[in-house]
C-alpha positions as CSV (number, residue, x, y, z in Angstrom):
1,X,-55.4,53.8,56.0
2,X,-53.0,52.5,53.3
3,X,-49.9,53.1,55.1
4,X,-46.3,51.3,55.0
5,X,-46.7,48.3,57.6
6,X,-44.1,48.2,60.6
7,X,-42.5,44.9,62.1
8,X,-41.4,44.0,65.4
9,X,-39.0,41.7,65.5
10,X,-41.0,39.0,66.7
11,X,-43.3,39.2,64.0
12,X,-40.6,39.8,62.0
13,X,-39.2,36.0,62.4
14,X,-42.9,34.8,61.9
15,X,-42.6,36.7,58.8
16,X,-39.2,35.0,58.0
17,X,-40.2,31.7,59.1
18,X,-43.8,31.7,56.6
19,X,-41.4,32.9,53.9
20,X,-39.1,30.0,54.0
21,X,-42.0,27.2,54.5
22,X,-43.6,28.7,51.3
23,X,-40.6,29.1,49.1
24,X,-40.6,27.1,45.7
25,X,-37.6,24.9,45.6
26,X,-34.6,25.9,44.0
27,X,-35.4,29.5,45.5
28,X,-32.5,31.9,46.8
29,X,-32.5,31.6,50.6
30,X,-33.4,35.3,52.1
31,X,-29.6,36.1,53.2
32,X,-28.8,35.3,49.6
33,X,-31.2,37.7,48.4
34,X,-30.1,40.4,51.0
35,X,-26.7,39.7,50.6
36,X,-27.7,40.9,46.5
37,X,-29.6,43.8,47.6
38,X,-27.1,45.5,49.8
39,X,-24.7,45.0,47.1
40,X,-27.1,46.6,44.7
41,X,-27.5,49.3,47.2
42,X,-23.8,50.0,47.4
43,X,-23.7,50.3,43.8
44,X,-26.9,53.1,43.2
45,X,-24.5,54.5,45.9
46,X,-21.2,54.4,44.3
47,X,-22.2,53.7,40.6
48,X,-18.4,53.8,39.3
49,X,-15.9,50.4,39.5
50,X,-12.9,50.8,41.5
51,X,-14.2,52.5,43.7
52,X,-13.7,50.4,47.5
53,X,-15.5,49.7,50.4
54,X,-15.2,48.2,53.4
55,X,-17.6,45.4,55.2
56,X,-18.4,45.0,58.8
57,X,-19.4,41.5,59.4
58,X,-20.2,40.5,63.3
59,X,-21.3,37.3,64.7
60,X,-24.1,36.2,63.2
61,X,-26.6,36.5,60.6
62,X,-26.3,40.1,60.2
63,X,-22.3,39.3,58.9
64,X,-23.9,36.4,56.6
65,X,-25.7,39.5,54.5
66,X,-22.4,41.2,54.5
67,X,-20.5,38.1,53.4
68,X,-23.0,38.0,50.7
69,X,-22.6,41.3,49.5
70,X,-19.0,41.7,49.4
71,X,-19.0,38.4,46.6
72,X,-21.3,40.4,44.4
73,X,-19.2,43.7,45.1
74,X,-16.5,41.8,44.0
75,X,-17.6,40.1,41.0
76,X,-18.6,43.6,40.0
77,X,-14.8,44.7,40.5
78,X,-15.2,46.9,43.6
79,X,-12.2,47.1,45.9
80,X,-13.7,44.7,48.9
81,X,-12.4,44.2,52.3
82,X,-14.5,42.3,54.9
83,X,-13.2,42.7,58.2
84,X,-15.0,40.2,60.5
85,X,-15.4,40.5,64.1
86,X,-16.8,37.1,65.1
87,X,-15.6,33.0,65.6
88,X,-16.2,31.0,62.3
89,X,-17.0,28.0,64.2
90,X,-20.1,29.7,66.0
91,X,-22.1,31.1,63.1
92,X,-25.1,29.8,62.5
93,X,-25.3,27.8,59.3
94,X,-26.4,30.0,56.9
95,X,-24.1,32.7,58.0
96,X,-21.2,30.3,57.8
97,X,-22.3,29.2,54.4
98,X,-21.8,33.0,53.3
99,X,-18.4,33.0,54.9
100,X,-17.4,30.3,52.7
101,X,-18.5,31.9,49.3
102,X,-16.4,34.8,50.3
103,X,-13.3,32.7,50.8
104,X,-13.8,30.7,47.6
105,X,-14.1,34.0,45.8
106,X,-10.3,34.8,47.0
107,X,-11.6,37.2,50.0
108,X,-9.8,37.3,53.3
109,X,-10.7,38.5,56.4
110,X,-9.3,41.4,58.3
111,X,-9.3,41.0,62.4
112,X,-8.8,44.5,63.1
113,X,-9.7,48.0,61.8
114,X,-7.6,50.5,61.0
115,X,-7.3,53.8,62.4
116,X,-10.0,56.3,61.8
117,X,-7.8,58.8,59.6
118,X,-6.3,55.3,57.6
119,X,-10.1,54.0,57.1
120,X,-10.7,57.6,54.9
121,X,-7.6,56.7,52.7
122,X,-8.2,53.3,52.4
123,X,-12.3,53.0,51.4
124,X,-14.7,55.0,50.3
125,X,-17.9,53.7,51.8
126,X,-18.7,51.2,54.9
127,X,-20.8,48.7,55.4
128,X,-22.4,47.6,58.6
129,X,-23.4,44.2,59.3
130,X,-22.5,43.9,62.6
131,X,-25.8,43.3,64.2
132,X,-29.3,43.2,63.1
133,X,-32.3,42.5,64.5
134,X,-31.6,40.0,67.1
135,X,-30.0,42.6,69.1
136,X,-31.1,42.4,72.5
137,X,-28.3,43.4,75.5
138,X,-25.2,46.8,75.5
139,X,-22.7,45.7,73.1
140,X,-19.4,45.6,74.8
141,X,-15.5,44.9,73.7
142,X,-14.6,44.7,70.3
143,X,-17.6,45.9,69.2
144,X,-17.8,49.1,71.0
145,X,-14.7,50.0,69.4
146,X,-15.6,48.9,66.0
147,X,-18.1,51.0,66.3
148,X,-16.4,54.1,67.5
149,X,-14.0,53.6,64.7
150,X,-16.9,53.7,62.0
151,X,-18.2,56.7,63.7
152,X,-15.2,58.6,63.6
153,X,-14.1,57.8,60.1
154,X,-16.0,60.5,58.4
155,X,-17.2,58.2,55.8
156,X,-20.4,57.7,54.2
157,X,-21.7,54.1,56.4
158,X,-24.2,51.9,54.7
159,X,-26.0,50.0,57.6
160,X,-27.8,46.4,56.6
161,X,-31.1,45.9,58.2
162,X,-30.4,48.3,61.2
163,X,-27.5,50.3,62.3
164,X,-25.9,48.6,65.1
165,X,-26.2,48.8,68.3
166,X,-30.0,50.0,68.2
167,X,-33.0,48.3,68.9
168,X,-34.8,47.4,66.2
169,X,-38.2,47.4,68.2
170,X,-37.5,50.2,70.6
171,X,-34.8,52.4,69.2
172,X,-32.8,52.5,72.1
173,X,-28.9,52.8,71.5
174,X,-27.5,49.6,73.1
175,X,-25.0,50.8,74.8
176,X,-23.3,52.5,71.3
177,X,-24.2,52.8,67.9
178,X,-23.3,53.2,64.4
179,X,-24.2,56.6,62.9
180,X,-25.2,55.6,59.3
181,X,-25.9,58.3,56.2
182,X,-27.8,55.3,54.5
183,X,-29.8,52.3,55.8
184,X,-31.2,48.9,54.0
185,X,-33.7,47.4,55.7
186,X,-34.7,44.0,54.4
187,X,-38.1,42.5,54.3
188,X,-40.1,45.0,56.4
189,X,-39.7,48.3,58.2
190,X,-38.8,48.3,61.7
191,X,-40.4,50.6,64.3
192,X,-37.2,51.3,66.0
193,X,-36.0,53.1,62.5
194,X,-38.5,55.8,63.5
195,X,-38.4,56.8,67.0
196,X,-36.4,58.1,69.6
197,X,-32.8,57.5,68.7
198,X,-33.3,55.4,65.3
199,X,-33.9,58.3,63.3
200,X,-30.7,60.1,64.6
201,X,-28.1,56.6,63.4
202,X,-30.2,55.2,60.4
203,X,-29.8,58.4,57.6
204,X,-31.8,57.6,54.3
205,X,-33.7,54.5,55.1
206,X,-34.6,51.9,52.1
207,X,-36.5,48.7,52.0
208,X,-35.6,45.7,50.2
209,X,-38.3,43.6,50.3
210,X,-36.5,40.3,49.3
211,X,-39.5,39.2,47.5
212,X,-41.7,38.9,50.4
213,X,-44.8,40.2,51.1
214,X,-44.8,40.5,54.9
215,X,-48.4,41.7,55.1
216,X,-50.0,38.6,53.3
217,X,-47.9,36.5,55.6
218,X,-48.1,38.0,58.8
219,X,-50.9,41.2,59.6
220,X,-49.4,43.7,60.9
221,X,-50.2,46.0,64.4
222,X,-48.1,49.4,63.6
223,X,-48.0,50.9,60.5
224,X,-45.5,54.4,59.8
225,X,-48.0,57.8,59.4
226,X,-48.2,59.7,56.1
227,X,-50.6,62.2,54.4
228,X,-53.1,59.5,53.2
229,X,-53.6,59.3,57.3
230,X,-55.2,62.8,56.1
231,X,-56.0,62.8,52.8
232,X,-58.3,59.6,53.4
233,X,-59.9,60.7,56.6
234,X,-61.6,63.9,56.2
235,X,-63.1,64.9,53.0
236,X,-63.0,68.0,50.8
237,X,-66.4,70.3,51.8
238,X,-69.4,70.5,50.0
239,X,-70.3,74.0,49.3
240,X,-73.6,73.7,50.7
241,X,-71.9,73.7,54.0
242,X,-72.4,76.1,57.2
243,X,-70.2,76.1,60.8
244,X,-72.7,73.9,62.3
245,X,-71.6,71.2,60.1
246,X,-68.1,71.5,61.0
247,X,-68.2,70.7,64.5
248,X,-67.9,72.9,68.0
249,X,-64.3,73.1,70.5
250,X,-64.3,73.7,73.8
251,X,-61.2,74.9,75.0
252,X,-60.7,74.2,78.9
253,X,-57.4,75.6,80.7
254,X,-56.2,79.0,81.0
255,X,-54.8,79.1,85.1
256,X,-53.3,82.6,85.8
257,X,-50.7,83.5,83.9
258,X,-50.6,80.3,81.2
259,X,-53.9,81.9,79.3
260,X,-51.7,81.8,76.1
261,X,-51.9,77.9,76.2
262,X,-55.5,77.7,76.0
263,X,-55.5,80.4,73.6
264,X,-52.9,78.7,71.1
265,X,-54.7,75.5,71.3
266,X,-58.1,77.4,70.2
267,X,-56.1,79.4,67.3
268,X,-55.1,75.5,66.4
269,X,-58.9,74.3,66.6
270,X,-60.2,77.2,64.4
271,X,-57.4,77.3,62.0
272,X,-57.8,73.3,61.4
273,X,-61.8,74.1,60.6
274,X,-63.9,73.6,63.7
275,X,-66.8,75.6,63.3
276,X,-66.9,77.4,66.8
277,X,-64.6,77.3,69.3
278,X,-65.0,78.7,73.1
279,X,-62.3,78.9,75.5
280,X,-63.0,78.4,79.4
281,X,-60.2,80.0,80.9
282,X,-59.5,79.3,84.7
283,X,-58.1,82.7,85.6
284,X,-60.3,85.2,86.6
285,X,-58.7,87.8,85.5
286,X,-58.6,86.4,81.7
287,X,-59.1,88.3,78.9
288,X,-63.2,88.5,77.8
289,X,-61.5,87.9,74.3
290,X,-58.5,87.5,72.0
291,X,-57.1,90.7,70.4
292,X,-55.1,88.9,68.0
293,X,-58.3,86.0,67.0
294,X,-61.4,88.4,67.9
295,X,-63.4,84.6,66.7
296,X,-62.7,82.4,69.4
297,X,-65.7,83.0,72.3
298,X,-63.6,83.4,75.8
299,X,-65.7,83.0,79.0
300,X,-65.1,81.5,82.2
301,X,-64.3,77.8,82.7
302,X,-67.7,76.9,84.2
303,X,-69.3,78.8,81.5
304,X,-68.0,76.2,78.6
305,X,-70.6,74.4,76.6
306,X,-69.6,70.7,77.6
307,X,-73.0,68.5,76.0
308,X,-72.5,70.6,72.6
309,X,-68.9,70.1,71.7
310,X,-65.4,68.1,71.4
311,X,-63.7,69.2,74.9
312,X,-59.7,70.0,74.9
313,X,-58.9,69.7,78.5
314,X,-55.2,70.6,79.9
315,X,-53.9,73.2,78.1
316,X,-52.6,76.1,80.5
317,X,-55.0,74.1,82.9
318,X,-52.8,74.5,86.6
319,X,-53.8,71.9,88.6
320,X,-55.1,73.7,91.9
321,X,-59.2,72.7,93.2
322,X,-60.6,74.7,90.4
323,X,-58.8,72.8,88.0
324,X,-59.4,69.6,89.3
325,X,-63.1,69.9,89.5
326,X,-63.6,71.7,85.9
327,X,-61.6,68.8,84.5
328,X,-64.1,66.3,86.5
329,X,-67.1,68.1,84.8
330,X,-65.3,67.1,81.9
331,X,-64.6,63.8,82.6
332,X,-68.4,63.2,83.3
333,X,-69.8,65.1,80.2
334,X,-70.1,62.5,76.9
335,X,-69.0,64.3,74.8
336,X,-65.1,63.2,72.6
337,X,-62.3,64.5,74.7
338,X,-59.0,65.3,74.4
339,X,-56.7,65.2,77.2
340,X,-53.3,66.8,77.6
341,X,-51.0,68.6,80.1
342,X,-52.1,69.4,82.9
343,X,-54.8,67.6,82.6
344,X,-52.9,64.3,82.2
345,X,-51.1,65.2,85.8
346,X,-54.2,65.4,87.7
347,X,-55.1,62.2,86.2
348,X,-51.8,60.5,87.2
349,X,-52.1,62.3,91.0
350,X,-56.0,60.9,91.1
351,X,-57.0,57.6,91.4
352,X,-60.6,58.9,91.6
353,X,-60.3,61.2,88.7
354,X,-58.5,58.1,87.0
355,X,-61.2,55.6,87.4
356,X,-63.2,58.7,85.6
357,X,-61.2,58.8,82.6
358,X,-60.7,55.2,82.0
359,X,-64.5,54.9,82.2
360,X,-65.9,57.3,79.9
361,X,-68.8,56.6,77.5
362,X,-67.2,59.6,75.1
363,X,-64.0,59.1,72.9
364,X,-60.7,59.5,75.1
365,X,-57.3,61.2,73.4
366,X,-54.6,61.4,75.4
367,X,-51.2,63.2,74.1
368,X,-48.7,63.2,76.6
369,X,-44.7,63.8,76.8
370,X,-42.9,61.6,78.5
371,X,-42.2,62.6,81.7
372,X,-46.4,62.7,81.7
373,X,-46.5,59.5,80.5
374,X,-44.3,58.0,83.4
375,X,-46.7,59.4,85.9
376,X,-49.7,57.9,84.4
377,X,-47.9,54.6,84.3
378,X,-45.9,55.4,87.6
379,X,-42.9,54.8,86.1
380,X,-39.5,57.0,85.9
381,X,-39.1,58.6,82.6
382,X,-36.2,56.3,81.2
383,X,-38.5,53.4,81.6
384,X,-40.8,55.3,79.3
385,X,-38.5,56.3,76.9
386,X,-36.4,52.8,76.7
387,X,-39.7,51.0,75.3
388,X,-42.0,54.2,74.1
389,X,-44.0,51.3,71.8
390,X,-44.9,49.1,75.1
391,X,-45.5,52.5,77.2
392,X,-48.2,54.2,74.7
393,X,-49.8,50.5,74.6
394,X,-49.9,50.3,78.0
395,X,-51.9,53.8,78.8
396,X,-54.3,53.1,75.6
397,X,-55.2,49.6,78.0
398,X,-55.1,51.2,80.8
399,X,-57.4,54.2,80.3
400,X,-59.3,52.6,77.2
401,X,-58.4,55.9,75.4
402,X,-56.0,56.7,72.0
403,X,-53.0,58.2,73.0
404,X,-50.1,60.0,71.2
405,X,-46.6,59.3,72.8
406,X,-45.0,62.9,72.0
407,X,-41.3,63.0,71.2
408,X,-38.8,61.6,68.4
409,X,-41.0,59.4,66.2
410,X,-44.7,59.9,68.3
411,X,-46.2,56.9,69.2
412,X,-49.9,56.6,68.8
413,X,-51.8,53.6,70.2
414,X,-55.3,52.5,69.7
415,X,-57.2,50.6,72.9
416,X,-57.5,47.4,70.4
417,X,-53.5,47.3,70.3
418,X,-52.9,48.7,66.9
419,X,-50.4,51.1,67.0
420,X,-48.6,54.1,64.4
421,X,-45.3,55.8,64.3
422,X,-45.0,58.9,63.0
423,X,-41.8,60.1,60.8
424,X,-42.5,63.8,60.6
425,X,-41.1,66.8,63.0
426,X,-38.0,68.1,64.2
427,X,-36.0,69.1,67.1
428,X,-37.0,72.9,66.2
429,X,-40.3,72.0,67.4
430,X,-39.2,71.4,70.4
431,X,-40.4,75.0,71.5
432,X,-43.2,76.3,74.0
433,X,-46.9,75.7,72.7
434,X,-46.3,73.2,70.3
435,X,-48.7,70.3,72.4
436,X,-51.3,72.9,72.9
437,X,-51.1,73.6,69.0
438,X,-51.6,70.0,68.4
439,X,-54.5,69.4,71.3
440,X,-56.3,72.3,69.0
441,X,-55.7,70.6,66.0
442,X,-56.4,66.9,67.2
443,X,-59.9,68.3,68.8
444,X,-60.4,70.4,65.3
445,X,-60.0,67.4,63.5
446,X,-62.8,65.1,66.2
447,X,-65.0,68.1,65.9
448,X,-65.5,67.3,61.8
449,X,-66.8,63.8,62.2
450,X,-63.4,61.7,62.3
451,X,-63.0,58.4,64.7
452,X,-61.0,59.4,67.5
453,X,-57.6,57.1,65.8
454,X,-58.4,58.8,62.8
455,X,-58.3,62.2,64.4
456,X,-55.4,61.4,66.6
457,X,-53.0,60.0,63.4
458,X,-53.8,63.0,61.1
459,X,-52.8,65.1,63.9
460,X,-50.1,64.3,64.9
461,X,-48.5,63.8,61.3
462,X,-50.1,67.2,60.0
463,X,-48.7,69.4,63.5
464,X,-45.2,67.6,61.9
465,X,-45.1,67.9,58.5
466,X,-46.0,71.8,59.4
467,X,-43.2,72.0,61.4
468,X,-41.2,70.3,58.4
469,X,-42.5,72.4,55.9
470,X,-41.9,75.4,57.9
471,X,-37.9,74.5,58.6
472,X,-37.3,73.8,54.7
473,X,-38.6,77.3,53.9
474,X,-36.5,79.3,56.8
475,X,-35.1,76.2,59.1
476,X,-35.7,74.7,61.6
477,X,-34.2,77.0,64.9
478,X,-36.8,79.1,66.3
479,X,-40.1,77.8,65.2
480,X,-42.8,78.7,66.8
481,X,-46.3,77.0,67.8
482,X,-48.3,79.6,65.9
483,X,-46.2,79.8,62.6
484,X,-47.1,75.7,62.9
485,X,-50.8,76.4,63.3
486,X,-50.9,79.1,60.0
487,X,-48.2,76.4,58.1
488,X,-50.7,73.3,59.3
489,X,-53.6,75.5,57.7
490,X,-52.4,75.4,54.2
491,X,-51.0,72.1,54.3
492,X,-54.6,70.9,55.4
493,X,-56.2,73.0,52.6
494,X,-53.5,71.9,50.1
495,X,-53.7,67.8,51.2
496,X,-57.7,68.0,51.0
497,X,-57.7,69.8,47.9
498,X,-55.1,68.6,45.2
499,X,-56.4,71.0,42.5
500,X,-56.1,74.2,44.0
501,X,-52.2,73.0,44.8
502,X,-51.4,72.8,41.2
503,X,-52.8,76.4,40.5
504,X,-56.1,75.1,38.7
């Protein structure tokens, strides 16, 4: 899948460290060239001289890029302040050197910020480079109130690299953060842009690359979802085609009084283009079929053709004795199966029914939140949360399965350690039905012939950019889990088939 490579930091200092060994000499060092691209940045921003802008620089080399900038922004006749909140004596070299060029160039130093309500009449744009990637503890003093300052300005904030005080790797807030409108990230993209809090402090994100190319240098293991995750995975039909060809769901949940879960997730599964799709529904007083979608095939849950089809265990499932042992005639069929829900807590309450999953010959999903996630790793929930990357890792090993990390910037990992963020969604999704929507499209998708990482990625970004599409038409309060499955419908039709989008 072609997609936009992502960079811990780690790697990213591999990545940094190649790039120097192999630059020609004469060649401007990296903070140099970020220093020239956040200036460049500030100017697509505020095209017109004059106008003034204020420069964050902390401690390290973060405040080097901002030293940087602010001699270009003022070469360019910008009105420049730099106020630094750092010791000149303890930068590291590079950094320092910056600092220089900005006093040779007639800059000073500020040592304190001004009020909130004097920063709007004094500037017209900030720029963060307090910290970058090397962020690794709470920030504390000065900083913390920096940083409520910015936030409380009310002006547009340009953050270099990533907005301060979040964790470039896990997205965590450090203790605060900047909220940015804009962000400049140099070099590569960062997975902690992308998930949990990231995507609420970065704004528009933008990558300089600095004239690096990180992949040839360093291979990547995460990579950010978009459609070609779709587009290149499952192709357009031939018209000799029948429903055979297109792949059988079996649905498996449906405990008294949460039938609607297993039906939404077998709405999902027909609308995405399985062929056939049966529902085994643990109650036993369930509906013999669906008013509303008279083509999915209900019947009890021991009725459920388990050697013919992708299985979608969980949704609606309960997790009383019946439950448990329909879910372990699942575990031991070979068919490709998805695991969610309820399904996931018996798992995490079994070691028996664990050792099952984990040792499957068929292809495992597994797409939990994360409170379910912490019980499969026996964890709390913040643990999960503080480092979703290491988490979703962690269950792939341990259950040798694919798994989608639901939340703010899903996480999917593969068993080989390869992982995927995915930018689409929004809080309006955050509505009941939504996982069993996507179980039904991720088993849809399996049920066609994709590889279960194929399945899992185009999933998970399609059940998003649904949602997204949905909230620009009407917004984003109030969605529901079946207006995603009819929106997820045409946006599959319309990625898979370019021609019929533009009316030919």
């Amino acid at each position: 899948m072609p997609l936009q490579a992502l960079y811990t930091s780690a790697d990213l200092r591999r990545v940094e460290d190649a790039a120097r060994a192999r630059m020609p000499a004469g060649s401007a060092p990296l903070m140099a060239r970020a220093g020239l691209a956040a200036a460049e940045q500030v100017r697509r921003l505020m095209p017109e001289r004059g106008r003034r802008v204020l420069l964050l620089a902390g401690p390290g080399n973060n405040g080097g890029d901002a030293f940087e900038a602010a001699v270009h922004l003022k070469e360019w006749f910008y009105g420049v302040e730099v106020a630094f909140a750092g010791d000149p004596g303890r930068l590291p070299a590079d950094a320092a050197a910056a600092l220089s060029r900005w006093r040779r160039a007639g800059g000073e130093c500020l040592e304190r910020l001004p009020e909130p309500r004097s920063l709007a009449s004094r500037c017209d744009l900030l720029v963060d480079g307090l910290f970058g990637i090397g962020l690794a503890r709470p920030l504390e003093g000065i900083f913390t109130q920096w940083i409520a300052t910015i936030n409380r300005a009310g002006l547009p904030v340009l953050a270099l690299d990533v907005p301060s005080g979040i964790h470039a790797d896990r997205g965590a807030v450090m203790g605060c953060a900047v909220r940015a409108t804009h962000t400049l990230t140099f070099i590569a993209r960062k997975p902690g842009l992308y998930t949990l809090d990231g995507p609420d402090h970065c704004g528009e994100v933008a990558l300089a690359g600095l004239d690096v190319d990180a992949p040839a240098l360093v291979t990547p293991s995460g990579w950010l979802l978009d459609a070609d995750c779709l587009r290149t995975s499952l192709a357009p039909r031939p018209r000799n085609f029948h429903k055979g060809k297109a792949g059988n769901v079996a649905i498996l949940g449906g405990a008294r009084t949460m039938v609607g879960a297993a039906l939404l997730a077998g709405r999902a599964a027909l609308a995405c283009g399985a062929g056939r799709v049966y529902l085994g529904l643990l109650d036993a007083h369930a509906p013999s079929h669906d008013a509303l979608q008279p083509e999915l095939m209900l019947r009890g849950a021991g009725e459920l053709p388990l050697e013919q089809a992708v299985i979608a265990a969980g949704p609606g499932m309960g997790q009383d004795s019946a439950a448990r042992a329909a879910l372990q005639r699942a575990l031991a069929s070979p068919a490709a199966l998805v695991l969610d829900a309820d399904a996931l807590n018996l798992i995490a309450a079994d070691p028996a029914l664990a050792q099952q999953a984990g040792h499957r010959a068929g292809a495992v999903l597994m797409t939990p939140h994360p409170a379910e996630a912490a019980r499969l790793l026996g964890v709390d929930t913040h643990a999960v949360q503080s480092d979703r990357l290491s988490a979703t890792r962690a269950i792939a090993e341990r259950f040798g399965a694919c798994v989608a990390l639901k939340g703010n910037g899903t996480v999917v990992a593969d068993l080989d350690g390869r992982w995927w963020i995915n930018p689409t969604g929004h809080p309006g999704m955050a509505s009941a039905g939504m996982g069993d929507a996507l179980t039904g499209i991720a088993a849809a998708l399996l049920a066609q012939g994709l590889a279960a990482r194929q399945a899992l990625c185009a999933a998970v970004w399609l059940h998003g950019a649904a949602g997204d599409a949905l909230a620009r038409r009407r917004g984003p309060i109030g969605t529901l889990a079946s207006d995603v499955i009819a929106a997820a419908r045409g946006m599959l039709n319309d990625t898979l088939q370019p021609a019929r989008r533009r009316g030919r």
